[in-house]
C-alpha positions in Angstrom: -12.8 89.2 -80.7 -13.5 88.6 -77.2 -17.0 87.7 -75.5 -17.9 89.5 -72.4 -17.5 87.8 -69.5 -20.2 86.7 -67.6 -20.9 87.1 -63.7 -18.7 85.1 -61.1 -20.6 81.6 -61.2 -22.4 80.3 -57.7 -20.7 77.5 -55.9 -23.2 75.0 -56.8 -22.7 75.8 -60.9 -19.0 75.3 -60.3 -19.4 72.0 -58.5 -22.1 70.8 -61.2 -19.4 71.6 -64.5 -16.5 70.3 -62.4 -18.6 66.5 -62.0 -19.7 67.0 -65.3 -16.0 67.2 -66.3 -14.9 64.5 -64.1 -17.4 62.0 -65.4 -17.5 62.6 -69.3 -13.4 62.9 -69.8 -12.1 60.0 -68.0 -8.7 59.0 -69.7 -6.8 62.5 -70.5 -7.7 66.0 -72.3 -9.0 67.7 -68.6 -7.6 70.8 -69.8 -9.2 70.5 -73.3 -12.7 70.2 -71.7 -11.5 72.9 -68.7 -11.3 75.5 -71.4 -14.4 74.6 -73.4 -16.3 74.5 -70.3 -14.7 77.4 -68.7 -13.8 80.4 -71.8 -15.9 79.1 -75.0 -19.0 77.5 -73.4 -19.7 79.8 -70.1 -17.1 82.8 -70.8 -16.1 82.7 -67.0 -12.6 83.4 -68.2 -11.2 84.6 -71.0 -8.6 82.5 -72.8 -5.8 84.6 -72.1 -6.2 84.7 -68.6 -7.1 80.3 -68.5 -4.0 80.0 -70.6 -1.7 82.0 -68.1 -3.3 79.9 -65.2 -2.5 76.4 -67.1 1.3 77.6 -67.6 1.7 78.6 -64.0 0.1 75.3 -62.9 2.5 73.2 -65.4 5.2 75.1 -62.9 4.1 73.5 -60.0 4.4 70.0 -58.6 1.5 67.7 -59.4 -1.4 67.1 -62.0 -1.7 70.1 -64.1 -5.5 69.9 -63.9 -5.6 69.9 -60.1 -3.2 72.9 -59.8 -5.6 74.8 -62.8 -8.9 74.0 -60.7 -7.5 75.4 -57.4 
């Protein structure tokens, strides 16, 4: 069962959870804490759709994380 989604977050809330997620998983599992933070914890996303966005980003050149967050 799905939660409903909650509204588009601020700029400000997306920079906080981003530094929160930069300073508390140093060494690995960004994605891990991207969809805790980003489907379970907030419901910004649902986990199909975060999912989808991590396999395209695996597609692409560079850090998998780094392709997710843009």
């Amino acid at each position: 069962m799905t939660r409903p989604l909650q509204p588009a977050p601020s700029s400000a809330a997306l920079f906080w959870v981003f530094t929160r997620i930069g300073l508390t998983s140093f060494g690995g599992g960004l994605s891990g804490w991207m969809l805790r933070e980003f489907v379970q914890r907030r419901a910004w996303l649902q986990e199909d759709e975060f999912l989808s966005g991590l396999a395209l980003a695996q597609a692409f050149p560079g850090v998998n994380v780094v392709n997710l967050a843009i």
